[in-house]
N, CA, C and O atoms as CSV, one atom per row, in Angstrom:
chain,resi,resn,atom,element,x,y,z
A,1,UNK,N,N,71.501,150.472,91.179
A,1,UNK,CA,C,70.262,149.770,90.946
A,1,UNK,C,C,69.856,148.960,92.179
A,1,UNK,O,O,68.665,148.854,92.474
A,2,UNK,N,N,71.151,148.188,93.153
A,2,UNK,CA,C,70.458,147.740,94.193
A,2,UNK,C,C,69.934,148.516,95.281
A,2,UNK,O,O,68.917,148.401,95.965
A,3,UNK,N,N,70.862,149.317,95.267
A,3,UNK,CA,C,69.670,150.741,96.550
A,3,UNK,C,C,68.282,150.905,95.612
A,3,UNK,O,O,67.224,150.554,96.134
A,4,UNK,N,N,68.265,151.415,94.284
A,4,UNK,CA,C,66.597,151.420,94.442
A,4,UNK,C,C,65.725,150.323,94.762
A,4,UNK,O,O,64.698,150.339,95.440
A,5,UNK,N,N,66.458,149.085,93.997
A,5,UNK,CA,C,65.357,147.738,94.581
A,5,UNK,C,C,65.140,148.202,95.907
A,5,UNK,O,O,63.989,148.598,96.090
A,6,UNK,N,N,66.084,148.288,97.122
A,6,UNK,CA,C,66.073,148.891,98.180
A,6,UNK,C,C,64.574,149.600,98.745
A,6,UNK,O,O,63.505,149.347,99.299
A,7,UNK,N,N,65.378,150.640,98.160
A,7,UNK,CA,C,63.739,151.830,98.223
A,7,UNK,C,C,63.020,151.664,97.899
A,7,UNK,O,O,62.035,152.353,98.162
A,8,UNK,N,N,62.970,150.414,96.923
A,8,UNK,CA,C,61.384,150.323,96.659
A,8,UNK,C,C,60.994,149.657,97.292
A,8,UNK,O,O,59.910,149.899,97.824
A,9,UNK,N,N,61.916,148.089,97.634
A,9,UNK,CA,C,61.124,147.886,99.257
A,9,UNK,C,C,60.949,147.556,99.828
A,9,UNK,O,O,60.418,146.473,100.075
A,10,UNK,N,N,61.538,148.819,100.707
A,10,UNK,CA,C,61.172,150.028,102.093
A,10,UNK,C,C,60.188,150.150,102.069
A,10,UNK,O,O,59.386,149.773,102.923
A,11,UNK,N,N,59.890,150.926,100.709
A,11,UNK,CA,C,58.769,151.670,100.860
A,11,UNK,C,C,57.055,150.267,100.459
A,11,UNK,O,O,55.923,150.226,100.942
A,12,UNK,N,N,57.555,149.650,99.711
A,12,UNK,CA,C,56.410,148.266,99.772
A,12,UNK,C,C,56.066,147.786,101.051
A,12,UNK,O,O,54.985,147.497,101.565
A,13,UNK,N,N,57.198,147.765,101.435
A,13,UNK,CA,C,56.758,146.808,103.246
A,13,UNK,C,C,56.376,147.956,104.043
A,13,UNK,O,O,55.533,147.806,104.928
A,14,UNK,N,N,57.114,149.531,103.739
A,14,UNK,CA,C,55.947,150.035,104.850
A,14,UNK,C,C,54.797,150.769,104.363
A,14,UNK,O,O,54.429,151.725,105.047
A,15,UNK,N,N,54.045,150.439,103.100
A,15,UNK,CA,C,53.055,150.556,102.668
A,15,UNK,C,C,51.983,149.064,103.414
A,15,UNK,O,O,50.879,149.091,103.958
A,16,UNK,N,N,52.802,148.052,103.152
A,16,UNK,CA,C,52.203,147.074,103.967
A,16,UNK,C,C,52.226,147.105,105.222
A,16,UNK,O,O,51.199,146.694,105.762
A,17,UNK,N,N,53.091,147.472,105.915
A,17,UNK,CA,C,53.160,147.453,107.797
A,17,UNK,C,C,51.722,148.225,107.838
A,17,UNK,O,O,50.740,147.628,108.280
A,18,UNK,N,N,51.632,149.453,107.407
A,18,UNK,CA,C,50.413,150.322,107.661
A,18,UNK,C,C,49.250,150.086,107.096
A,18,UNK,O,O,48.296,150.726,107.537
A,19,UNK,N,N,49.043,149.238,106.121
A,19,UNK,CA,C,47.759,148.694,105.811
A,19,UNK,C,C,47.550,147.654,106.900
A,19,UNK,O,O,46.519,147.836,107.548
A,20,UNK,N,N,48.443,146.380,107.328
A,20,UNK,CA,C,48.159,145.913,108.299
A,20,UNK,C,C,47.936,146.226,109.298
A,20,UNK,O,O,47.312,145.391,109.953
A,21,UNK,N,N,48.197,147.228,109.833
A,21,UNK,CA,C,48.120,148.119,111.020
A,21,UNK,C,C,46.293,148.610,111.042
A,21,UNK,O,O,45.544,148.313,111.972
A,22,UNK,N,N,45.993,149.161,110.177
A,22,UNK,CA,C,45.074,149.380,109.933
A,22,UNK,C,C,44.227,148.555,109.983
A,22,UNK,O,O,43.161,148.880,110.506
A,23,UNK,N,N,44.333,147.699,109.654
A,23,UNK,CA,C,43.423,146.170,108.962
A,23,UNK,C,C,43.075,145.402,110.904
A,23,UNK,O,O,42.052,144.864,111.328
A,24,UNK,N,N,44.406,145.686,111.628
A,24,UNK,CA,C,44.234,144.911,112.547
A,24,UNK,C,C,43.621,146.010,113.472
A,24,UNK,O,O,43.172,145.541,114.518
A,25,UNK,N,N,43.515,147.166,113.353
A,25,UNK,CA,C,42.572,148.207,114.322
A,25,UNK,C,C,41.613,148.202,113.934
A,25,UNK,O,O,40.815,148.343,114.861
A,26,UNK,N,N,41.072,148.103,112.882
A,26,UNK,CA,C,39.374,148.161,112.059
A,26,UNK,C,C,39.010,146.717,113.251
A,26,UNK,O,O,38.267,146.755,114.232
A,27,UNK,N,N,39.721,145.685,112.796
A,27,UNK,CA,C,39.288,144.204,113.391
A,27,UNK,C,C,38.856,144.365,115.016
A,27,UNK,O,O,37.842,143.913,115.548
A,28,UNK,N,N,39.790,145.039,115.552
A,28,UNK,CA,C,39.537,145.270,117.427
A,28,UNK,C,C,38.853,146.205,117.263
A,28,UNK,O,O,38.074,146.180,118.216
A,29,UNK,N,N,38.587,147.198,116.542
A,29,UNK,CA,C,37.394,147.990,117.063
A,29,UNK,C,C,35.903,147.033,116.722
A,29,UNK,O,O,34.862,147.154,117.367
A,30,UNK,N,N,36.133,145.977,115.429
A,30,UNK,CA,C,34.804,145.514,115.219
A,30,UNK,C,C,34.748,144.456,116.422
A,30,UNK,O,O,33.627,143.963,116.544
A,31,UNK,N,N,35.419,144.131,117.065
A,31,UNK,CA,C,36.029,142.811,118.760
A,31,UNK,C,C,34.857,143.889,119.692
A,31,UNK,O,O,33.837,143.658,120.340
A,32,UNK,N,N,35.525,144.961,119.397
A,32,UNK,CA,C,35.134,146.153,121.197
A,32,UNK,C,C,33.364,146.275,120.981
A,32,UNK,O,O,32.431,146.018,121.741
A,33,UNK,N,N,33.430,146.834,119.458
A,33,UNK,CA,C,31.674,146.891,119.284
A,33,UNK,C,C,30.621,145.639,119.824
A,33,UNK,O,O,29.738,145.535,120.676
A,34,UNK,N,N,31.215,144.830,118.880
A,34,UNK,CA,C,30.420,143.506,119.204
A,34,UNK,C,C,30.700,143.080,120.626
A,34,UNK,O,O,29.681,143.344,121.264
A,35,UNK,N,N,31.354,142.695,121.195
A,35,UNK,CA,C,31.396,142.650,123.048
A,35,UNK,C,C,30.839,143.803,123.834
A,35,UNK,O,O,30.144,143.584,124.826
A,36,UNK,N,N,31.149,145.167,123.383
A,36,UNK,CA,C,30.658,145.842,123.907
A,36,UNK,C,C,30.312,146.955,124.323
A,36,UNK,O,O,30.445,147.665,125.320
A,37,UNK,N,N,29.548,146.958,122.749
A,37,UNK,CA,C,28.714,147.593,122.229
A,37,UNK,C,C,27.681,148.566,122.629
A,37,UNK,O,O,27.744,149.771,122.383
A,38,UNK,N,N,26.312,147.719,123.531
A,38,UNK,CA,C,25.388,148.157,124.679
A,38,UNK,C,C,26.122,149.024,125.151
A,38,UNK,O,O,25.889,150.064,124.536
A,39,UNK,N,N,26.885,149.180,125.905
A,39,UNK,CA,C,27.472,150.088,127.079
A,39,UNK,C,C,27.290,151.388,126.708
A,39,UNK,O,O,27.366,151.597,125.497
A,40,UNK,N,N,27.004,152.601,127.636
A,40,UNK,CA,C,26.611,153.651,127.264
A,40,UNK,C,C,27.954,154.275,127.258
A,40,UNK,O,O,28.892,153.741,127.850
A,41,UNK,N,N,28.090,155.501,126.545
A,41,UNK,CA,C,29.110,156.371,127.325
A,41,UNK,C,C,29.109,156.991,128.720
A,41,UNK,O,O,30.086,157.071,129.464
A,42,UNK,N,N,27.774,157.452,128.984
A,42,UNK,CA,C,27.996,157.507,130.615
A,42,UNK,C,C,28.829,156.175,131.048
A,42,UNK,O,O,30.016,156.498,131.092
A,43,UNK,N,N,28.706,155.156,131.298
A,43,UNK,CA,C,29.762,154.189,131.974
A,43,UNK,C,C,31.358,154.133,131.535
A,43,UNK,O,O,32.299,153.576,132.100
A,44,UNK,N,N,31.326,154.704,130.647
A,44,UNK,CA,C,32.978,154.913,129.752
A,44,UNK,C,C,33.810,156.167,130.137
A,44,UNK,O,O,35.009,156.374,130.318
A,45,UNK,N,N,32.463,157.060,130.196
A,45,UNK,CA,C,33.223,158.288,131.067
A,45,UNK,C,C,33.193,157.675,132.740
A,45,UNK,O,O,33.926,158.614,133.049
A,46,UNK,N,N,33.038,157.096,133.787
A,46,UNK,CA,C,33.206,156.858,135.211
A,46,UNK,C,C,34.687,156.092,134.698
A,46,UNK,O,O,35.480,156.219,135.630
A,47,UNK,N,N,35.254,155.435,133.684
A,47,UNK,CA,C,36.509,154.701,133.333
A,47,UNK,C,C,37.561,155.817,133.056
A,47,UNK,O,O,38.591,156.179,133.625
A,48,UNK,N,N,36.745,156.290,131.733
A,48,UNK,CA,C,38.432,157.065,130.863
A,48,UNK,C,C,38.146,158.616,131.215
A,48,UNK,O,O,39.017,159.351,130.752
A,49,UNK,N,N,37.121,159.282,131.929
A,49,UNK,CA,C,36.948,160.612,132.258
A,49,UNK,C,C,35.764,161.362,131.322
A,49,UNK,O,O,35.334,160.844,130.291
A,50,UNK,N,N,35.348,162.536,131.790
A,50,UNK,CA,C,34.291,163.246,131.149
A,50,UNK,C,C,35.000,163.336,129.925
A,50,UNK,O,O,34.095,163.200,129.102
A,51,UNK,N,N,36.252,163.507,129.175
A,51,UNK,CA,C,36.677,164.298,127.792
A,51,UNK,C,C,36.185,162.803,126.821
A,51,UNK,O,O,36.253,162.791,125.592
A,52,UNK,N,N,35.673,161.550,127.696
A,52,UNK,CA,C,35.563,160.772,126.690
A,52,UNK,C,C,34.737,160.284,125.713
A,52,UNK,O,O,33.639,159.862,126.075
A,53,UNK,N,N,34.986,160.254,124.720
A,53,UNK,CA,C,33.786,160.606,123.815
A,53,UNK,C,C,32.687,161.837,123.570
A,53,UNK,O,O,31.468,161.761,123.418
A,54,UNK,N,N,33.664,163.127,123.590
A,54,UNK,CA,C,33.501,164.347,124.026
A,54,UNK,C,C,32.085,164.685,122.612
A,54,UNK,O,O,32.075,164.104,121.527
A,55,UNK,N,N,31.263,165.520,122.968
A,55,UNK,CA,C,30.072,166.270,122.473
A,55,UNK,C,C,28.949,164.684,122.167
A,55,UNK,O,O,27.822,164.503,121.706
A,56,UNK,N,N,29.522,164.226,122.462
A,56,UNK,CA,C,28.085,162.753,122.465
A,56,UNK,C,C,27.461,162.872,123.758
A,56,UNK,O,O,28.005,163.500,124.666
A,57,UNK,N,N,26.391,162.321,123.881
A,57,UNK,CA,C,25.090,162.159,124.814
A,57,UNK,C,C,25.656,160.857,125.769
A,57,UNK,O,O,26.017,159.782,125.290
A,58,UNK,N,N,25.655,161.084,126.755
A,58,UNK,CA,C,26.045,159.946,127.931
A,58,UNK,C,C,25.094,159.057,127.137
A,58,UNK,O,O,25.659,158.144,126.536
A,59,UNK,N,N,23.756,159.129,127.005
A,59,UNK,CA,C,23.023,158.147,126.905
A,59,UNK,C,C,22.938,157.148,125.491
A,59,UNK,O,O,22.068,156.322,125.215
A,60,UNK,N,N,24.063,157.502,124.767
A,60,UNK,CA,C,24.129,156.928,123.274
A,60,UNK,C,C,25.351,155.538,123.942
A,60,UNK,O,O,25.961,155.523,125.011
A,61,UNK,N,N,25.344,154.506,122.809
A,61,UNK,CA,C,26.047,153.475,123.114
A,61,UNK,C,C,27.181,153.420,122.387
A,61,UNK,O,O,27.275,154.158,121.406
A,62,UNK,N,N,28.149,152.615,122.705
A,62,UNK,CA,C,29.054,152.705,122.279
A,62,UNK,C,C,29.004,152.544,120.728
A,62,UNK,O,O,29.497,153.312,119.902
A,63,UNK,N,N,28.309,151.389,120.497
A,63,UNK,CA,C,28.271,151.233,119.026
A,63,UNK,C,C,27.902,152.195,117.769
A,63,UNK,O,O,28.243,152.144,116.587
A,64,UNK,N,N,26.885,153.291,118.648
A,64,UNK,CA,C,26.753,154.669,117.768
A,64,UNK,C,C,27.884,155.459,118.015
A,64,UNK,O,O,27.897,156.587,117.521
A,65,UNK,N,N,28.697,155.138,118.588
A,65,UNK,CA,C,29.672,156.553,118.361
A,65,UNK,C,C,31.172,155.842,118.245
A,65,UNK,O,O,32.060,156.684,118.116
A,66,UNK,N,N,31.547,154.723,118.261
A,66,UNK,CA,C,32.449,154.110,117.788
A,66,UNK,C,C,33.511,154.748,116.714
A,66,UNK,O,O,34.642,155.151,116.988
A,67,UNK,N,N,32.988,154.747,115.643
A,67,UNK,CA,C,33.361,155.321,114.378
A,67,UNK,C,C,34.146,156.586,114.224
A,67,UNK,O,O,35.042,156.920,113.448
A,68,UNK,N,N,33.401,157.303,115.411
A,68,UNK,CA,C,33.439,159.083,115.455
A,68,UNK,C,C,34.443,159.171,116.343
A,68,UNK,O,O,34.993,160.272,116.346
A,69,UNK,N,N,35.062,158.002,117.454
A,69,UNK,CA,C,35.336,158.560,118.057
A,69,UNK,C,C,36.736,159.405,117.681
A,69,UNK,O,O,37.009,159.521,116.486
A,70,UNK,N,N,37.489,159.907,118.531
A,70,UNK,CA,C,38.791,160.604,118.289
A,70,UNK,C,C,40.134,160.024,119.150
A,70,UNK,O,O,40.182,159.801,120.360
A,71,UNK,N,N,41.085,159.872,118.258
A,71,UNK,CA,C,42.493,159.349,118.676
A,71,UNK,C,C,42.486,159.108,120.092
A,71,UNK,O,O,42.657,157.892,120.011
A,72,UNK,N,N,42.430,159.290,121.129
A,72,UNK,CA,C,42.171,159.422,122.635
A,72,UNK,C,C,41.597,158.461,122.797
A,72,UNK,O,O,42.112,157.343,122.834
A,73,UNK,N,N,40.341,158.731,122.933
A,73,UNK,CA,C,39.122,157.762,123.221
A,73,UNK,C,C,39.131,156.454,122.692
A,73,UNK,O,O,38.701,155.469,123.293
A,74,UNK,N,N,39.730,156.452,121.322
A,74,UNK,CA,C,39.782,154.987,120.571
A,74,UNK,C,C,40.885,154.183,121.368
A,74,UNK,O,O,40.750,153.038,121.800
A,75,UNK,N,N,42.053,155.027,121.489
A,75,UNK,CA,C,43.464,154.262,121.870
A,75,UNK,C,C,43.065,153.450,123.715
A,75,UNK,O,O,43.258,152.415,124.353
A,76,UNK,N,N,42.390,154.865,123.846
A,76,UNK,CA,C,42.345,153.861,125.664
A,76,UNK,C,C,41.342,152.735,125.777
A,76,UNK,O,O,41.399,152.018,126.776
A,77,UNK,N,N,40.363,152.494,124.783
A,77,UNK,CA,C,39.812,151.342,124.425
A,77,UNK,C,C,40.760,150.311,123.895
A,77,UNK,O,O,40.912,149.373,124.677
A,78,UNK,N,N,41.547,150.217,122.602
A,78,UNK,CA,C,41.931,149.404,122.212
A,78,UNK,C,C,43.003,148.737,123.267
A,78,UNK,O,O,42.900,147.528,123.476
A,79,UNK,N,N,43.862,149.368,123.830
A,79,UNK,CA,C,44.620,149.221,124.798
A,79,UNK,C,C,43.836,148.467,126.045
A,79,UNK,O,O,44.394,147.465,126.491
A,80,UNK,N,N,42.783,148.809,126.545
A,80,UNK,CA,C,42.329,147.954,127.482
A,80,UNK,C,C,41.591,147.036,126.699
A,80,UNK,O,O,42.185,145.984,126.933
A,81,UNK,N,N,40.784,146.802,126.013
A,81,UNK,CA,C,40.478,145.604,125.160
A,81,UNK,C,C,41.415,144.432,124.778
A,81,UNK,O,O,41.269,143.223,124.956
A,82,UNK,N,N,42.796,145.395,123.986
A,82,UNK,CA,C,43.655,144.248,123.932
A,82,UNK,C,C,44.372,143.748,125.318
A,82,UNK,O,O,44.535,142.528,125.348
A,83,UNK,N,N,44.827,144.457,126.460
A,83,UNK,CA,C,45.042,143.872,127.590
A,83,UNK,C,C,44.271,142.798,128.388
A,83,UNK,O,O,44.623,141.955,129.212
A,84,UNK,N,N,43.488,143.027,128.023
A,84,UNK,CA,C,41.618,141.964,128.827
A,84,UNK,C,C,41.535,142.685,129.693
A,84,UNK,O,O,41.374,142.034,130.726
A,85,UNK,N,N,41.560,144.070,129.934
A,85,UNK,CA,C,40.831,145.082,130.954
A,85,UNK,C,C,39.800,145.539,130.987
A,85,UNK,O,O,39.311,145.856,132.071
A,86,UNK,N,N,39.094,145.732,129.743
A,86,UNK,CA,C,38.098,146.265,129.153
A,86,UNK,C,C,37.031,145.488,129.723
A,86,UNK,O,O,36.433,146.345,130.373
A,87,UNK,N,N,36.654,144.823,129.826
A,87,UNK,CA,C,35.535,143.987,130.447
A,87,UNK,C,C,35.090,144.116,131.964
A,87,UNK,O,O,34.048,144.483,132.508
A,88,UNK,N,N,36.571,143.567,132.510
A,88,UNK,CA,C,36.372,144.516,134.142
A,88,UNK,C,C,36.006,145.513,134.521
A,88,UNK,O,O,35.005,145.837,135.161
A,89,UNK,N,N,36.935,146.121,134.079
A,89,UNK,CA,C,36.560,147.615,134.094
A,89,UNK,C,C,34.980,148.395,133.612
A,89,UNK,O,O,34.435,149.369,134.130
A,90,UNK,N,N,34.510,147.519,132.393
A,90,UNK,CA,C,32.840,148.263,132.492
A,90,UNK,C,C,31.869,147.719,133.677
A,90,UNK,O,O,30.965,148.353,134.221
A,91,UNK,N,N,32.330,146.231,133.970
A,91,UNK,CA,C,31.816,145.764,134.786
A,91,UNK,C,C,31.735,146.369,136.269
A,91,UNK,O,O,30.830,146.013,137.024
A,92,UNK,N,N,32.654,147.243,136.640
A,92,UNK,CA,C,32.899,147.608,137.582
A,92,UNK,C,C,32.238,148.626,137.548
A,92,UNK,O,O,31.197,148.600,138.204
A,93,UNK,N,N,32.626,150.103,136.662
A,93,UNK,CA,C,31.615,150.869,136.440
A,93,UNK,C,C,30.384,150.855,136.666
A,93,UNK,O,O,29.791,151.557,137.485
A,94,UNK,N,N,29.737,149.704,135.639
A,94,UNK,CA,C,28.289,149.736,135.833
A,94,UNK,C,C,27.983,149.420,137.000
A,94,UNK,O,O,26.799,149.716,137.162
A,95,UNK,N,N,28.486,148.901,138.060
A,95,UNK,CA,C,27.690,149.081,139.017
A,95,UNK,C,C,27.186,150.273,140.433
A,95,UNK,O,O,26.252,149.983,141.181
């Protein structure tokens, strides 16, 4: 009986690790939109490469395609966002 308390939880806390997980990537992607948002994908591709934010229009902003994007594209955002790179780095771009 104490191994199942056990397994059950295991499996509670990593039902929770991954809702939090979740909970705290929804939150930095709503951080990246709102800071920065405006930015087109043309300026995101001169950063993370042409595959980024692949079949969207350079000229759409980040905030329209946010949602859509794909595992890749999201991670090298969140990663420079949470580092404090993300800012430089468009800054630099855009010019």
């Amino acid at each position: 009986m104490l191994g199942f308390g056990r397994a059950t939880l295991g499996t509670m806390e990593g039902s929770v690790s991954k809702t939090d997980l979740d909970n705290r990537h929804r939150n930095k992607d709503g951080e990246i939109s709102h800071k920065h948002g405006n930015t087109l994908v043309r300026t995101l591709r001169k950063i993370y490469g042409m595959g980024f934010a692949a079949g969207y229009p350079e000229t759409e902003k980040l905030s329209e395609v946010l949602l859509q994007l794909n595992e890749t594209s999201l991670s090298q955002l969140r990663r420079d966002h949470e580092t404090g790179h993300l800012e430089h780095k468009i800054a630099k771009a855009s010019k």
